[in-house]
N, C-alpha and C positions, 0 to 999 in steps of 0.2 A: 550917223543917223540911224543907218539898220542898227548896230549895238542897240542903242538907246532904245531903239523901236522894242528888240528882245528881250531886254530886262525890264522893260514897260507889260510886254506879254507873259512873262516868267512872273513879275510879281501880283501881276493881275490873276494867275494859277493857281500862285500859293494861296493870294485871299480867298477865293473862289474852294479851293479846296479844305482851306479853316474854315468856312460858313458850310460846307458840304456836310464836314465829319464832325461839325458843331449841331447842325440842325440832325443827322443820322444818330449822334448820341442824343439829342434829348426824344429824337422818335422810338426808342429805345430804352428809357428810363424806366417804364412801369417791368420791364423783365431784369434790367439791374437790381429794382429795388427788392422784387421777388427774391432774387438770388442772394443779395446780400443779406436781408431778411432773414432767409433760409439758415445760409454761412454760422451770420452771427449769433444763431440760436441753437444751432448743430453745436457754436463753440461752449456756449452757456451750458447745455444742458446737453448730455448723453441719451438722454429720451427721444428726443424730436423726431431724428430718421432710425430709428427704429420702424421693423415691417407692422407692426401695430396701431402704433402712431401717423405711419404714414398713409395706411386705408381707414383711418377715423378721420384725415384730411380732405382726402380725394372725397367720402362719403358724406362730411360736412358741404365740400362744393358743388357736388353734384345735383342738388336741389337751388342753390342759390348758382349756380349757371344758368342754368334755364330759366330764371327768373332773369337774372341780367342780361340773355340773348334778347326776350323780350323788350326788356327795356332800353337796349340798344337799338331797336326799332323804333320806340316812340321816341326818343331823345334824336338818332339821325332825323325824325320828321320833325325837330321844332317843338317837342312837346316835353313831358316828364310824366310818369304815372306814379301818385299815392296809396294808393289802394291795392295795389298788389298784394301785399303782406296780409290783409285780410281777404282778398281772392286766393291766394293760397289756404288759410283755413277755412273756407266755406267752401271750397270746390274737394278740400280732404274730407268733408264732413259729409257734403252731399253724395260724395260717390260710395264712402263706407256705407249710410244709412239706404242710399239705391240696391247694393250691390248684394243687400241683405234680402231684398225682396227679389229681384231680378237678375241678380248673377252678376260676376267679376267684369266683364266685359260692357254691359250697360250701367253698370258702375261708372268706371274709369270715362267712360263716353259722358255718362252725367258732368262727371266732376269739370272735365276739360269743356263743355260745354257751357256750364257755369261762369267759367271765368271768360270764355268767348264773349259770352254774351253783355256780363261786367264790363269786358272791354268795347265793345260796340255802345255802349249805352255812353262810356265815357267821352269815343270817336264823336258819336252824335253831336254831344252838347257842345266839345270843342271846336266843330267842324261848322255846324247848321246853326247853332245858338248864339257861338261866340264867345261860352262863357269861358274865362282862364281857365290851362289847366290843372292849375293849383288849386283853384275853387272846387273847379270840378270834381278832380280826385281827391281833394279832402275831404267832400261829399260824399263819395262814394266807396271811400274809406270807412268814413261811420257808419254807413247806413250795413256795407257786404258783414261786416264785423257784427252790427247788431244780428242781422240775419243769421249768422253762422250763431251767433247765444241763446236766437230762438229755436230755431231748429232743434238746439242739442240739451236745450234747456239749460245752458251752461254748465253741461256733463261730458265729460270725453264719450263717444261711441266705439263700445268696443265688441259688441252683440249682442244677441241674445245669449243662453243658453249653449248654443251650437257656436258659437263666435263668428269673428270675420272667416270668410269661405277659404278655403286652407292656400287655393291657390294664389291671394292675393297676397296671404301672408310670406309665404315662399318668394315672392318678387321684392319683399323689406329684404329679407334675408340669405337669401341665397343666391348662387354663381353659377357663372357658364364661362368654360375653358379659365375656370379661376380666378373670375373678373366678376364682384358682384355683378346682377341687374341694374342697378339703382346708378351703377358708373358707365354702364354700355347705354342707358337713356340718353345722356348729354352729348355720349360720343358722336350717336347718331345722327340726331338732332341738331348738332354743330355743324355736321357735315352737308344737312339738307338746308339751314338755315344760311347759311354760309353761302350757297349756292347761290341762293334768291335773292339775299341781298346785296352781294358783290357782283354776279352773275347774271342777270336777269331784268328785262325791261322795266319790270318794278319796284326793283331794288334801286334804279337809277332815278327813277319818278321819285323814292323816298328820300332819297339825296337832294334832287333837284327840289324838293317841296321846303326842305328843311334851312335850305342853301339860301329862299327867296322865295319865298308863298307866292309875289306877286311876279317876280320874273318867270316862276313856274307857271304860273295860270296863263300869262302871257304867249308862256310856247304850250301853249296846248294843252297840259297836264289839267288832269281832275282834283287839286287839290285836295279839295272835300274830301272825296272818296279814297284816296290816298292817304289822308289822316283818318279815317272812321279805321282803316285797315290794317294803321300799324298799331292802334290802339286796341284792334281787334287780335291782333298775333299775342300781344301784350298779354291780354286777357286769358286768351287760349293755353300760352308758357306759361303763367301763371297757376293755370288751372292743372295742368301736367307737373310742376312741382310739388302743388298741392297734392296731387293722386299719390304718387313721389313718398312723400313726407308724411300720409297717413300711413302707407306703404312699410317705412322705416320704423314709425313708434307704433305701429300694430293697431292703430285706434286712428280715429278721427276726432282733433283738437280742436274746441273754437275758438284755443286761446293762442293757436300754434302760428308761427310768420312775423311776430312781432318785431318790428322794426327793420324791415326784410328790404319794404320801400327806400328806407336809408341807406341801409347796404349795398342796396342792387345802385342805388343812383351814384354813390360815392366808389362801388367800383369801375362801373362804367365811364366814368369822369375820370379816374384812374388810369384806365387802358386809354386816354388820349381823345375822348368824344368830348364835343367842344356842346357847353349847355343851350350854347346857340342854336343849335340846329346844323344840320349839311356836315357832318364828320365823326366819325365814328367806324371802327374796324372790329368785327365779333372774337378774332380772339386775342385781342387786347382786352376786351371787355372782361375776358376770363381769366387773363392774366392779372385783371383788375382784382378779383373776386380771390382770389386764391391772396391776394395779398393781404383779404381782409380777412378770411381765414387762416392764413398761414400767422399774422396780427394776433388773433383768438384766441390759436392755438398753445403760439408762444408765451402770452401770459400767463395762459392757464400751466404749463409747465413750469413756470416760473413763481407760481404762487402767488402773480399777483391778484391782490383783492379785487373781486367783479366790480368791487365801487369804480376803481382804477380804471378795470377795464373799459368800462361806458365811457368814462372822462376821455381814455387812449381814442376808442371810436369815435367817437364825435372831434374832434382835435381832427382827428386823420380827412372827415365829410369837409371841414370846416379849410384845412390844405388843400385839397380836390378843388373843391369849387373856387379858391383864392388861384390856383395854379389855373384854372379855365379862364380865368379874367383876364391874370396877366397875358395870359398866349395871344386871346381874344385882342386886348389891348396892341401886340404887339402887331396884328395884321395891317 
């Protein structure tokens, strides 16, 4: 009877320990596929890790991180945002054309203000309105985009005479202790993000909002205001990309983030955030992101044709969101 008992509890361990190291590799999968990704392109081509190549990577994701930290906020609360991709070109556009009348610093404070406020306006309508937030930010989508063609008259801004103010230029292109600017943003930024959403009373509220609106309301939480806020961070990392990204190509684009919304959501979804809402880890989300660059990268090494490439990219959005359902399905 005890034998029996012990190989009842022995193979009760084994199973127990195959669903362990089962469920730990697929928690796991978005840094395999990273790695293999990397591997198999390092085997392809002698380019890839080269030190050249490898800060045209880091410098590709360091604007599209901080767009997906944000968006790993609205997506942990239940939502998704459209509109990003053109709050990055209107908050580059606004802070270059501010920054020319009033200085680097009330720049950069325009820009990321811009896209705050883009995001609060999206919070609103999803929160107090009701309206989807598909509709929503498709909305507002068109609209930040038109705004950003009227602004610039649909001309890149790149100055007057005297150009962009030297210092702004200096933070596109140049280093401290050897490490661009442009890659000690996200670092930071990670680290304080990171804080507040894993750490912090309302990082827990944006869990709990995303997990069950209405179990959430129930124990107490502001919903609402909880959604106006992650849409508003949204807004905000958007708008710091944007500064970001005029920063890099020395001008303010109104054409510049295209398709940025796509990328940020399909890598976020990538790093393990469930479309549902209530799940989501920041730096998976980055882990996400890098594989959509590191994707980018590869082809362009490879000489695959950009027709390709769009085809590859959307193929990859199109996996993401199919792997969100099955998990979703499997709970």
């Amino acid at each position: 009877m005890n034998a029996a008992h012990s190989d009842h509890r022995e193979a009760t361990a084994r199973r127990s320990g195959i669903r362990i190291t089962g469920r730990t590799l697929f928690e796991q999968m978005p840094i395999i596929t990273l790695v293999v990704l990397a591997i198999g392109t390092g085997l392809l081509t002698d380019r890839f890790f080269t030190p050249t190549n490898l800060v045209n990577i880091l410098l590709q994701a360091s604007v599209m991180a901080i767009v997906a930290m944000g968006m790993t906020f609205v997506i942990v609360s239940g939502g998704f945002d459209l509109s990003v991709g053109s709050v990055v070109a209107l908050s580059g556009c606004v802070a270059t054309w501010v920054m020319m009348q009033a200085g680097v610093a009330v720049g950069i404070g325009a820009g990321v203000a811009i896209g705050a406020l883009v995001g609060v306006v999206n919070g609103l309508c999803v929160a107090k309105f009701k309206v989807s937030p598909f509709i929503t930010t498709l909305g507002t989508m068109v609209v930040v985009r038109g705004l950003a063609l009227l602004l610039t008259d649909g001309r890149p801004i790149v100055g007057d005479d005297d150009g962009l103010p030297a210092l702004f230029l200096a933070l596109g292109r140049d280093r401290v202790l050897g490490v661009h600017y442009l890659i000690w943003v996200p670092l930071v930024l990670f680290g304080l993000l990171t804080w507040l959403l894993h750490m912090t009373a309302f990082g827990r509220r944006v869990f709990a909002t995303g997990g069950g609106r209405e179990a959430a309301f129930l124990a107490g939480i502001d919903v609402d205001r909880i959604t106006v806020a992650a849409y508003a961070w949204c807004g905000a990392l958007a708008g710091v990309a944007g500064v970001m990204l005029a920063a890099r190509l020395q001008s303010g684009q109104p054409t510049a983030g295209e398709f940025y919304e796509l990328t940020a959501i399909a890598a976020v979804v990538l790093g393990g955030a469930s479309l549902a809402g209530g799940e989501g880890k920041l730096y998976k989300s980055i882990v996400g992101v890098f594989i959509m660059v590191v994707l980018a990268n590869s082809l362009n090494l490879l000489n695959v044709h950009s027709y390709w490439q769009r085809i590859a990219v959307g193929m990859v959005i199109i996996v993401a969101a199919a792997a969100d359902q099955m998990k979703a399905r499997k709970r």
